[in-house]
DRENPA-3360 file (N, C-alpha, C; in nm, 2 decimals, always signed):
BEGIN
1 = XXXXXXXX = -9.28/+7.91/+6.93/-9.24/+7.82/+6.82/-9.25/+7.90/+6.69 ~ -9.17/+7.88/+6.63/-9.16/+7.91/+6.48/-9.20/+7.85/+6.37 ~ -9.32/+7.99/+6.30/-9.39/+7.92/+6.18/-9.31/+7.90/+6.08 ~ -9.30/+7.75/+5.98/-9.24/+7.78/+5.86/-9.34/+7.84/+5.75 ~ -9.24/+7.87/+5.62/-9.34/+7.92/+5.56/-9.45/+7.81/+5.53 ~ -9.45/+7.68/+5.54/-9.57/+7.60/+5.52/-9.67/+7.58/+5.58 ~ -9.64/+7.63/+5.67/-9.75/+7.59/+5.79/-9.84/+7.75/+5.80 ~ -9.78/+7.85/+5.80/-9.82/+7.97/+5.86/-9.90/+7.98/+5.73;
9 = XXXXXXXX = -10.05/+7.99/+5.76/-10.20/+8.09/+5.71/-10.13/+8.25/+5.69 ~ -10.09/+8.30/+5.68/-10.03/+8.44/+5.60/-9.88/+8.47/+5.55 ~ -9.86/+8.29/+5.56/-9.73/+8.33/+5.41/-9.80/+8.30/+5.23 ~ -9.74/+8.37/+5.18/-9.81/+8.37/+5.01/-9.79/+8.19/+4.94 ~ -9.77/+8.09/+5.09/-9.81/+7.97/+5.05/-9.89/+7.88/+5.08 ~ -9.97/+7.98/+5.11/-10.10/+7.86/+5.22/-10.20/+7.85/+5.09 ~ -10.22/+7.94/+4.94/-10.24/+7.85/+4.82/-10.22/+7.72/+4.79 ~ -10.05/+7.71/+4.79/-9.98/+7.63/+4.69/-9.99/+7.48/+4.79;
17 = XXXXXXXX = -10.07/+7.53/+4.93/-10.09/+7.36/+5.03/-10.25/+7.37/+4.95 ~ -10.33/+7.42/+4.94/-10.46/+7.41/+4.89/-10.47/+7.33/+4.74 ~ -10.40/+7.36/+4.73/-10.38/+7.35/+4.56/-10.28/+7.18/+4.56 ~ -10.22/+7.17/+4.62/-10.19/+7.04/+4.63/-10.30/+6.96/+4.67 ~ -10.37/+6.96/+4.79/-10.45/+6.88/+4.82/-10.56/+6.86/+4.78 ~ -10.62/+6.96/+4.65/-10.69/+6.97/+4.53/-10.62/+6.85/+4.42 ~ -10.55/+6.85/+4.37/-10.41/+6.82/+4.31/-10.44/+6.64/+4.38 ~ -10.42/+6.63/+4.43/-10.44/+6.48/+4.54/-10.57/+6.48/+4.52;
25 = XXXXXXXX = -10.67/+6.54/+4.55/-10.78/+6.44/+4.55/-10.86/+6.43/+4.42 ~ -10.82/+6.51/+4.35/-10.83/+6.47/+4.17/-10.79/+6.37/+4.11 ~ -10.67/+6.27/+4.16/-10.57/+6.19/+4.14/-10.52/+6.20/+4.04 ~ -10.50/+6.35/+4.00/-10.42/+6.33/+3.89/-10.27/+6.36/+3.94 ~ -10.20/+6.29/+3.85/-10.05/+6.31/+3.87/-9.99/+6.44/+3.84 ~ -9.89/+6.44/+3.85/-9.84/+6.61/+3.86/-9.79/+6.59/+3.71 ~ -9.74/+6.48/+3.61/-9.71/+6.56/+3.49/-9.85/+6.54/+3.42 ~ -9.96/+6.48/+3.44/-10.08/+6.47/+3.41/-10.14/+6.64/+3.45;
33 = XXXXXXXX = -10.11/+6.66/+3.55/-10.18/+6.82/+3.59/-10.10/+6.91/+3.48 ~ -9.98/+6.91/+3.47/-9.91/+7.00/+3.39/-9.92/+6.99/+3.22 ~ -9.91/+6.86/+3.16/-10.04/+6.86/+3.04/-10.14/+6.93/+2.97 ~ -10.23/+6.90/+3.12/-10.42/+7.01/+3.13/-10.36/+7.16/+3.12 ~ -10.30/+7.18/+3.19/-10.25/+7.31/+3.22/-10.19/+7.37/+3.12 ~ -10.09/+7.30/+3.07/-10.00/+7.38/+2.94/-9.93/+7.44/+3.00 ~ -9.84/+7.45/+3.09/-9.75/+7.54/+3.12/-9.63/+7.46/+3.25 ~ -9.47/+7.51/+3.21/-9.38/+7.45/+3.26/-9.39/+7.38/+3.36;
41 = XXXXXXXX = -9.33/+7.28/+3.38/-9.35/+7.17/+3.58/-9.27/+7.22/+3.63 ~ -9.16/+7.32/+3.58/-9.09/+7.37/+3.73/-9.16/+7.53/+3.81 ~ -9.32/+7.57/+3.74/-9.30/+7.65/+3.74/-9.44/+7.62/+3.86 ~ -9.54/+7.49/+3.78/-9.63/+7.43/+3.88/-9.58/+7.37/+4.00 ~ -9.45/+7.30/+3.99/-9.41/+7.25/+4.11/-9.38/+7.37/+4.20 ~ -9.30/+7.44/+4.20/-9.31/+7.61/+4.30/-9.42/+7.62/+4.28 ~ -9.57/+7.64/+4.27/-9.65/+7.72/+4.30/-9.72/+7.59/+4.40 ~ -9.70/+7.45/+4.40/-9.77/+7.29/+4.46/-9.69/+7.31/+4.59;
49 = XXXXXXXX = -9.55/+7.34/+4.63/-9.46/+7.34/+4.72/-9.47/+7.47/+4.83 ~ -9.57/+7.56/+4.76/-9.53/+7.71/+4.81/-9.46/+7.76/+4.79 ~ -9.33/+7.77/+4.69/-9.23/+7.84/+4.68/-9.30/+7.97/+4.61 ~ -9.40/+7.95/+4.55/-9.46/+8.08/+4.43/-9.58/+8.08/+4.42 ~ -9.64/+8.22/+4.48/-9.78/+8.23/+4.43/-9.81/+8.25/+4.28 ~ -9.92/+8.13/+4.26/-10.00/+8.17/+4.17/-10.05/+8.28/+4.10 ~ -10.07/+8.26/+3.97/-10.14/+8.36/+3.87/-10.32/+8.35/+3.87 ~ -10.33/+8.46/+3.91/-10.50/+8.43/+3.91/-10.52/+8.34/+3.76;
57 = XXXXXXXX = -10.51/+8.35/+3.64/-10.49/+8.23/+3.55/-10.44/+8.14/+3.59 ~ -10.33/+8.07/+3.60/-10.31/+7.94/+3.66/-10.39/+7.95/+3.73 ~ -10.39/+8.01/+3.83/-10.56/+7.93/+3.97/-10.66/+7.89/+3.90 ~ -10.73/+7.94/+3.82/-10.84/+7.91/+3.75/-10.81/+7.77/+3.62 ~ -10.72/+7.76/+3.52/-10.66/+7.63/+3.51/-10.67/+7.50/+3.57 ~ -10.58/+7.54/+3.72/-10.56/+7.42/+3.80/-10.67/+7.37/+3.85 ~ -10.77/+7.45/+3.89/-10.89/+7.44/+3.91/-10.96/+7.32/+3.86 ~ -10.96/+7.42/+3.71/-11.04/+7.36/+3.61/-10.99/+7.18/+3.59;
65 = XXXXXXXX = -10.89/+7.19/+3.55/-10.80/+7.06/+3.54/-10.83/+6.95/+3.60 ~ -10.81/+7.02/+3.74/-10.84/+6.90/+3.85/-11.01/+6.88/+3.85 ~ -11.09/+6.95/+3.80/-11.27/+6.92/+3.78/-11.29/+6.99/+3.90 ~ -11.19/+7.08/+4.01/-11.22/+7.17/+4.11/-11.35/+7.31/+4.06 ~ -11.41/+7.33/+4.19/-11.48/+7.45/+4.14/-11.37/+7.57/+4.13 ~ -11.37/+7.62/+3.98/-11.26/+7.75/+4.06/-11.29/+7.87/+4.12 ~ -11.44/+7.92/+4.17/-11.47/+8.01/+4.23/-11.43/+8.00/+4.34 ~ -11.44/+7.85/+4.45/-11.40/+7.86/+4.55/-11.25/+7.89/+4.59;
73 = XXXXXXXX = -11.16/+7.83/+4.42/-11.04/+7.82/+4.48/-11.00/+7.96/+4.43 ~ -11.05/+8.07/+4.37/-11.05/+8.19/+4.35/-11.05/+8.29/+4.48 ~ -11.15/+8.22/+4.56/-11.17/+8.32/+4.73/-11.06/+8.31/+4.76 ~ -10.99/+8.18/+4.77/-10.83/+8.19/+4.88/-10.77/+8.22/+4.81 ~ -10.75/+8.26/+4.66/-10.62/+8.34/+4.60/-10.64/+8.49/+4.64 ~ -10.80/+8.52/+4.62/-10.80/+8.67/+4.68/-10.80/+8.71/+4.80 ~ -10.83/+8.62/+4.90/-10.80/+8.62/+5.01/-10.60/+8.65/+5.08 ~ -10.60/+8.56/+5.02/-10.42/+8.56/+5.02/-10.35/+8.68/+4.96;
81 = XXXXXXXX = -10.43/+8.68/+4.84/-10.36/+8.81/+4.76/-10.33/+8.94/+4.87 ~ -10.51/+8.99/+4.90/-10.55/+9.10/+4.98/-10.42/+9.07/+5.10 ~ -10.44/+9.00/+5.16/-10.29/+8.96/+5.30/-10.15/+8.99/+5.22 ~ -10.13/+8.92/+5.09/-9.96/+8.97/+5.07/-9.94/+9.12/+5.07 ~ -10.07/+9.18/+4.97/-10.06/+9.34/+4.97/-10.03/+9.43/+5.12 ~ -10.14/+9.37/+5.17/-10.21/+9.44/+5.26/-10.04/+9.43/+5.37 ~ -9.94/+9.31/+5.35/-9.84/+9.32/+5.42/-9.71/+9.40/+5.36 ~ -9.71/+9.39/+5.28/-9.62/+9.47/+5.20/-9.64/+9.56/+5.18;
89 = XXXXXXXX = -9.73/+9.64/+5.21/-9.79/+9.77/+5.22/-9.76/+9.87/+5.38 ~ -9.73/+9.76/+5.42/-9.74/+9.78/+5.60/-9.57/+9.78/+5.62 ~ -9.52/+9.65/+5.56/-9.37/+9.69/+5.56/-9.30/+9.82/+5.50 ~ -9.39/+9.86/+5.39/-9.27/+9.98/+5.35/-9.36/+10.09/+5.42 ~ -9.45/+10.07/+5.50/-9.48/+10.20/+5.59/-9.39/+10.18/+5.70 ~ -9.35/+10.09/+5.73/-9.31/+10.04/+5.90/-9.37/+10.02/+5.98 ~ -9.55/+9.97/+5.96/-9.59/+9.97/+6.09/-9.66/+9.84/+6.13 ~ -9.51/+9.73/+6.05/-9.51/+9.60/+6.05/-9.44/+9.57/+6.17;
% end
């Protein structure tokens, strides 16, 4: 079976599901999140959808915003980060 990018734990959008369901249980609305945040909704909605990893600033932000801790939600950006590198590092070696 084939993973989409939403589902699959090592595409650079398994954030942007964390960050939603942060996002939801804050109850804040998405132009209410974008507000707190200060920065564009087309730019929060790609990073809520998965289409775009986050800025370690935005992470910390959205965090903040939603009353989230952002140290924890700091582990899965570095977590994820370390995996985008660590894959694109592997592709231009080829030994993906």
């Amino acid at each position: 079976m084939r993973q989409t990018p939403r589902t699959s734990l090592f595409h650079a959008t398994h954030i942007g599901l964390v960050m939603e369901q942060i996002q939801r249980q804050s109850g804040l609305t998405t132009e209410e999140l974008v507000r707190r945040i200060g920065v564009d909704p087309t730019r929060v909605a790609a990073v809520l959808s998965g289409d775009r990893f986050p800025s370690r600033r935005l992470t910390i932000r959205f965090a903040r915003a939603c009353g989230a801790d952002h140290h924890i939600l700091l582990k899965v950006w570095v977590d994820e980060h370390e995996r985008r590198c660590q894959s694109i590092t592997q592709r231009s070696d080829g030994t993906a």
